[in-house]
C-alpha positions in Angstrom: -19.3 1.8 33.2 -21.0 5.0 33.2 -23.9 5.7 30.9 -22.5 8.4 29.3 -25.4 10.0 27.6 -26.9 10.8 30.6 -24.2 13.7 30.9 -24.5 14.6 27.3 -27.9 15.8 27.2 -29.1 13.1 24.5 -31.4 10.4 24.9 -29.3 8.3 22.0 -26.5 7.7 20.3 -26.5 10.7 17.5 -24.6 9.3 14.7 -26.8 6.2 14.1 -29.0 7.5 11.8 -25.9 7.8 9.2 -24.6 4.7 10.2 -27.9 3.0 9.5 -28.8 4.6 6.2 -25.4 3.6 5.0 -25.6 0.0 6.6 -25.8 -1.8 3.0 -22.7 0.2 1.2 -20.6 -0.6 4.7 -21.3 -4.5 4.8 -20.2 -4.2 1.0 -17.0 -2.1 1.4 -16.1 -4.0 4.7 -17.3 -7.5 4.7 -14.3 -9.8 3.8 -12.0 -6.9 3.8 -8.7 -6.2 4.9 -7.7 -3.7 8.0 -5.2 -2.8 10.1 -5.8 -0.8 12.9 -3.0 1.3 14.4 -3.8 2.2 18.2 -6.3 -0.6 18.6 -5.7 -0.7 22.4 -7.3 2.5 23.0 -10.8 4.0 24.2 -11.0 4.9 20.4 -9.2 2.5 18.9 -11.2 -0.7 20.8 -14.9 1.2 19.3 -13.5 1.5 16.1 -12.5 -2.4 16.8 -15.6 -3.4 17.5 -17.7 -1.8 15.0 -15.0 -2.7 12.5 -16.0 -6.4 13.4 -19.5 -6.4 13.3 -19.2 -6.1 9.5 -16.9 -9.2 9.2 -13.8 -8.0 7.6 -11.4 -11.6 6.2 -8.4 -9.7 7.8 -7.7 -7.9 11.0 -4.7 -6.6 12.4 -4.5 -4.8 15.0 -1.2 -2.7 16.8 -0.9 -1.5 20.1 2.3 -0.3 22.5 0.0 -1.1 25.4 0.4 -5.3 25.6 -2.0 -5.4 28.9 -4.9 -3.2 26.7 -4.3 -5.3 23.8 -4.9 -8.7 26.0 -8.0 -7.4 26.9 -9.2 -6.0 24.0 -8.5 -9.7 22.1 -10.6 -10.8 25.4 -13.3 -8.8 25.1 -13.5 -9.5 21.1 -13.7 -13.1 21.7 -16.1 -12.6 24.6 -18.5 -11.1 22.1 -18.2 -12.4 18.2 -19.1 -15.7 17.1 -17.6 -15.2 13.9 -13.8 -14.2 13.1 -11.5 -13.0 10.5 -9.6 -16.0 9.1 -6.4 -13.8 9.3 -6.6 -11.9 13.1 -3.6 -10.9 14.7 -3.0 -8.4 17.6 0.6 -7.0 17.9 2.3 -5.2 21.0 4.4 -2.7 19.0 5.7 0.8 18.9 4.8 2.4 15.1 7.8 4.1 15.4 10.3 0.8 16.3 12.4 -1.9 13.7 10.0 -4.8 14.5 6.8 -2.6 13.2 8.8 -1.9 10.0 10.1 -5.8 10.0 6.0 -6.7 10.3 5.0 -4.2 7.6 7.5 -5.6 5.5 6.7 -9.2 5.9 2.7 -8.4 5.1 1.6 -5.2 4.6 -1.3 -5.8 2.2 -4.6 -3.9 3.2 -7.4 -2.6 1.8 -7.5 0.1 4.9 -5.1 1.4 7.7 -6.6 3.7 10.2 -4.4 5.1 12.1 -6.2 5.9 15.8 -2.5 6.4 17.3 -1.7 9.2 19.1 -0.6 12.0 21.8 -3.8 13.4 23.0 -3.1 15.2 25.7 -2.4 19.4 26.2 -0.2 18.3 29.2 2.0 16.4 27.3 3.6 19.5 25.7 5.0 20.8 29.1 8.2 19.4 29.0 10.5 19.1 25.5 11.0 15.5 25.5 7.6 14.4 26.0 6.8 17.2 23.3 9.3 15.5 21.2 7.6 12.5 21.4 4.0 13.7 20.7 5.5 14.6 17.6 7.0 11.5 17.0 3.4 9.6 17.6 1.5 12.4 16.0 3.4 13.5 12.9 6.4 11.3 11.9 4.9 8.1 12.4 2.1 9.3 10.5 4.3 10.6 7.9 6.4 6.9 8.1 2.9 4.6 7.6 1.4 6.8 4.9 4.8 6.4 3.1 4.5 2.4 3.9 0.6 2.0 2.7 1.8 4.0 -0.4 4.8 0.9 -1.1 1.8 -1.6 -0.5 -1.0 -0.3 -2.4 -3.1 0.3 0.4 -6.6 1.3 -1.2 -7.3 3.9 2.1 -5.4 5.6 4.6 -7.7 6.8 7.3 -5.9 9.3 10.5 -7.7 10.6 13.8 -7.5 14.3 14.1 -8.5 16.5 16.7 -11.1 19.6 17.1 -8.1 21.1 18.4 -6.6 21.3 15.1 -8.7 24.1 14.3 -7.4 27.1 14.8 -4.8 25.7 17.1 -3.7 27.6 20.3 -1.6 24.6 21.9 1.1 22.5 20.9 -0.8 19.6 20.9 -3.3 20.6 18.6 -0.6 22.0 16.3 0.8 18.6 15.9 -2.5 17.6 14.6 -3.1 20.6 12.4 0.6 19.5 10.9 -0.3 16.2 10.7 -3.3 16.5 8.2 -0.8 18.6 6.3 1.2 15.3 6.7 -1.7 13.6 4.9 -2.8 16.0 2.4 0.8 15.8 1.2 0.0 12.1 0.3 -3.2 12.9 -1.2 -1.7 12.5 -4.9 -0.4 9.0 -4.0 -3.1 7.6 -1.7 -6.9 7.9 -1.1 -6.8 9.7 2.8 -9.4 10.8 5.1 -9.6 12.2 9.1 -11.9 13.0 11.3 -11.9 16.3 13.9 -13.0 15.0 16.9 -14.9 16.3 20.0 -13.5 15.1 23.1 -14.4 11.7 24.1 -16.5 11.4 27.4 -15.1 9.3 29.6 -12.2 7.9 27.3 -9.0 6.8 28.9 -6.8 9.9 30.2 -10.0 12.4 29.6 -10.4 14.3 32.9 -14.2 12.7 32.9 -12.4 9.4 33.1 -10.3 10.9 36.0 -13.9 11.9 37.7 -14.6 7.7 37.9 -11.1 7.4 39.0 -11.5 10.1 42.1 -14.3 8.4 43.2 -12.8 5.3 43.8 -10.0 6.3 45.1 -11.9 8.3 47.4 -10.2 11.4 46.7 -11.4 15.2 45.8 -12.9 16.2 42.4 -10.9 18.7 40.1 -12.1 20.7 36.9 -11.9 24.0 35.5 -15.1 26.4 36.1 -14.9 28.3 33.2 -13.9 25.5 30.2 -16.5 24.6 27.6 -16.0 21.3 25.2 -18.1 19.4 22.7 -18.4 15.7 23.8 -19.2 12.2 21.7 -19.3 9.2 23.0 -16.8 6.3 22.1 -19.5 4.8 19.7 -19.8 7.8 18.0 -16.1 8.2 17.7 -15.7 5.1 15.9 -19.2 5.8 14.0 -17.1 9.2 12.7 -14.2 6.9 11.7 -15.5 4.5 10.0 -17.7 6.8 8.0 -15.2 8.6 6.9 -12.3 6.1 6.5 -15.2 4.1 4.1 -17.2 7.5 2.5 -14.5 10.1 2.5 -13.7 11.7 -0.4 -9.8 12.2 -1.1 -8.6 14.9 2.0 -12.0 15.1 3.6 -12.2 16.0 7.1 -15.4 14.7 8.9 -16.2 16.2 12.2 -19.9 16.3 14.1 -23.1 18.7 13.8 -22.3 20.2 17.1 -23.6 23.7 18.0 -22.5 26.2 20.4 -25.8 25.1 22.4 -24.2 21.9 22.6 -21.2 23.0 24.3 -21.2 21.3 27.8 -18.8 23.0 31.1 -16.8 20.5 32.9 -18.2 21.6 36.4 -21.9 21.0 35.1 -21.1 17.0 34.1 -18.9 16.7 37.4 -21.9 17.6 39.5 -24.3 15.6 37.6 -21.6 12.7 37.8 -21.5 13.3 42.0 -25.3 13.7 42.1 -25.6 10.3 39.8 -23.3 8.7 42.4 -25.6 10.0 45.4 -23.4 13.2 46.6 -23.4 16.9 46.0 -20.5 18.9 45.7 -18.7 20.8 48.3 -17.0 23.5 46.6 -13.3 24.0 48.1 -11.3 26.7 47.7 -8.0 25.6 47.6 -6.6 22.0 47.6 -5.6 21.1 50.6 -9.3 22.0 51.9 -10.7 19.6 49.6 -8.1 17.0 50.5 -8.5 17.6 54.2 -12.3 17.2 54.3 -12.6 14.1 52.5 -12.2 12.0 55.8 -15.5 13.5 56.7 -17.9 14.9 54.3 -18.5 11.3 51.7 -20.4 10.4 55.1 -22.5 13.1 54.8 -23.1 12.6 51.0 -20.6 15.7 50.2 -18.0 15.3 48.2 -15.2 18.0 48.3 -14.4 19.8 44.9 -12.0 22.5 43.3 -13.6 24.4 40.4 -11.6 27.1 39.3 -10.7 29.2 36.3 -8.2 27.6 34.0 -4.8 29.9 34.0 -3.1 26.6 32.3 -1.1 26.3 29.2 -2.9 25.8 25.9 -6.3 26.3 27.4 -9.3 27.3 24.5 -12.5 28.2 26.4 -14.3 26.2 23.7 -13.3 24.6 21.0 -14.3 24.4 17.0 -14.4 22.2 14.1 -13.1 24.2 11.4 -12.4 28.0 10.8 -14.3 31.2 9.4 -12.6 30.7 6.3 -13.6 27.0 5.9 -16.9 26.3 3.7 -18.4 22.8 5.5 -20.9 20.7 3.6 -23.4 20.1 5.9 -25.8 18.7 3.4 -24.1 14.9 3.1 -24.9 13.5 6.3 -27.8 14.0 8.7 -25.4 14.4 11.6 -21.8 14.0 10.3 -20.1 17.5 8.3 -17.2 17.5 6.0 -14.7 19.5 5.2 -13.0 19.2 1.8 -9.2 20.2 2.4 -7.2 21.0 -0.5 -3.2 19.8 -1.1 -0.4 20.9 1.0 2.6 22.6 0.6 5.0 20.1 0.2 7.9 22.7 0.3 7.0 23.9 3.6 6.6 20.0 5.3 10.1 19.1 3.3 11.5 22.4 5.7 9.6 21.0 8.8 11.1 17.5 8.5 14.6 19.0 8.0 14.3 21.6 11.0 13.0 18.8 13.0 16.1 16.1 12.5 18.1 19.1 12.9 16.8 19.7 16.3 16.7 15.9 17.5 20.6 15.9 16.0 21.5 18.3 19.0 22.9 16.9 21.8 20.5 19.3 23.6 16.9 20.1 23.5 15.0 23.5 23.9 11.2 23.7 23.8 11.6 27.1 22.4 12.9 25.8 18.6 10.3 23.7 18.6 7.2 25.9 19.1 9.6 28.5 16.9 9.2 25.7 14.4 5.7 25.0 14.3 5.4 28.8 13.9 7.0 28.7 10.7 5.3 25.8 9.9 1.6 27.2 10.4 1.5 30.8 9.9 -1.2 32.7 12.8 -0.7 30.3 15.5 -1.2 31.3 18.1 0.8 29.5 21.1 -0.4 30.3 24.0 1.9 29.1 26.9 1.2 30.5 30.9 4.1 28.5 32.2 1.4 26.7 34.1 0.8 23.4 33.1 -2.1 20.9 34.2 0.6 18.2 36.3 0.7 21.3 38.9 -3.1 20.8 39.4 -5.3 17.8 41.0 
């Protein structure tokens, strides 16, 4: 496991100190309480996990699709706390299946649900089916469990977003920005909160992730030269959550005091990954170079890479936490901002929901309703599609 702050410029954890000064009010709110976790299986979902336990709730359950994640997960919880919840269960289901509704049905009663579930990636918008699904994962099942925490008298309803919600120039980003629509649309019904993340270093799927994979596998390293992001660690991922799943007022956003100083290029974290690992990089121009010269050049503590410019679909150079028009507190937290959302329009969601059936009802699909669709639904965004998409890259 990679020390990720070493890449990150940091010598510690940087959401601590608000964790720590509200340690008291979170072993009150969360100490014999009542959770489920949707997504638990994942790089975020398993920190959220974790922390979630340290304060000893009397009840958690915890969904995942991924069985093989989940077992481990359940492993690694048992591995590490001497005390339990009296009521722990860990569930292989889809959110969006019968048996999910059949197990919501049966129990249901929670004091929180946060909902870590989703469709992360840009790439997953190149083809309409997969697109279909993200929206699935990302909007209608959060639209399905809000409406289900309502009929149980859930007392919070917590939702991961995305920094790409902001200002959204992809699709995936888009369904978040929709889905906090989703949410706000609840807001008069339930207590709700999210969180705009950075991306995650080194989180399952995350191209940093794919770095420790490459290596491994002994193959070349790939990443954009001219992409700039905003990292956290998985710590401070589920730091974010839990702060504002427990301190968020009704539609807050929380999101992290990142600065444009802050924003960190792919290239510069793969080579201080390959120099960590004992190589510098051998910068290849196309491929087939890089693929070709690994038989030789690990020897000679080289290790062949492709940087070049991103010409992908979807692609910001950096990304942001909120928009010009947005006013951020940034006087609650030492290292945590908010952003205090007002309702939705529940006449324009009502529209998305029917467009959207209407389009699944079809016998075929075209990507091109869709994004028309989104559109409508959020007026100035901006899709930006190449026709290149990151599955034609390393």
């Amino acid at each position: 496991m990679e020390n990720v702050l070493q890449y990150l410029g940091r010598p510690s954890e940087m959401l601590d100190d608000d964790l720590q000064a509200h340690h008291h009010k979170l072993c009150s709110l969360l100490g014999n309480s009542s959770c489920l976790v949707l997504g638990a299986a994942g790089s975020i979902g398993q920190a959220v996990t974790r922390l979630l336990m340290s304060y000893g709730p009397a009840k958690l359950h915890l969904v995942d699709l991924s069985e093989n994640n989940l077992v481990e997960l359940v492993r690694d919880l048992r591995s590490s706390f001497d005390i339990f919840p009296a009521d722990f269960q860990a569930l292989a289901l889809d959110i969006g299946s019968l048996a999910y509704d059949r197990f919501i049905s049966s129990d249901g009663k929670y004091d929180y649900v946060l909902n870590l579930s989703a469709l992360k990636h840009v790439r997953s918008e190149k083809d309409v089916f997969t697109l279909m699904r993200m929206i699935d994962v990302n909007i209608l099942n959060t639209e399905k469990t809000l409406r289900q925490s309502v009929q149980a008298g859930v007392k919070k309803y917590f939702c991961v977003s995305t920094d790409k919600a902001s200002n959204p120039v992809n699709m995936m980003g888009a369904s978040k920005r929709i889905m906090e629509l989703v949410l706000a649309s609840y807001s008069d019904q339930i207590n709700i909160s999210t969180a705009r993340f950075a991306n995650v270093a080194f989180s399952d799927g995350s191209l940093l992730h794919g770095f420790e994979k490459r290596l491994q596998k002994q193959q070349p390293l790939a990443a954009p030269s001219d992409i700039r992001r905003y990292f956290i660690t998985d710590h401070e991922a589920a730091v974010l959550c839990i702060m504002s799943c427990c301190f968020g007022q009704n539609r807050d956003v929380y999101f992290p005091k990142l600065n444009e100083s802050q924003l960190i290029s792919m290239t510069s974290i793969a080579e201080k990954f390959l120099k960590n690992h004992g190589f510098t990089p051998k910068l290849c121009s196309t491929e087939q170079e890089a693929r070709a010269l690994m038989a030789t050049l690990p020897a000679q503590g080289q290790w062949p890479c492709v940087f070049s410019p991103s010409d992908t679909t979807g692609e910001k150079e950096a990304e942001e936490f909120y928009e010009q028009q947005d006013s951020p507190d940034f006087h609650s937290y030492q290292q945590i901002g908010v952003l205090h959302q007002s309702a939705a329009d529940n006449q324009q969601l009502t529209h998305f929901y029917q467009q959207i059936n209407q389009i699944k009802a079809q016998p075929v699909w075209h990507k091109a309703d869709i994004v028309k669709l989104f559109i409508a639904t959020l007026p100035g965004f901006m899709h930006q599609d190449t026709g290149k998409y990151l599955d034609g890259k390393m």
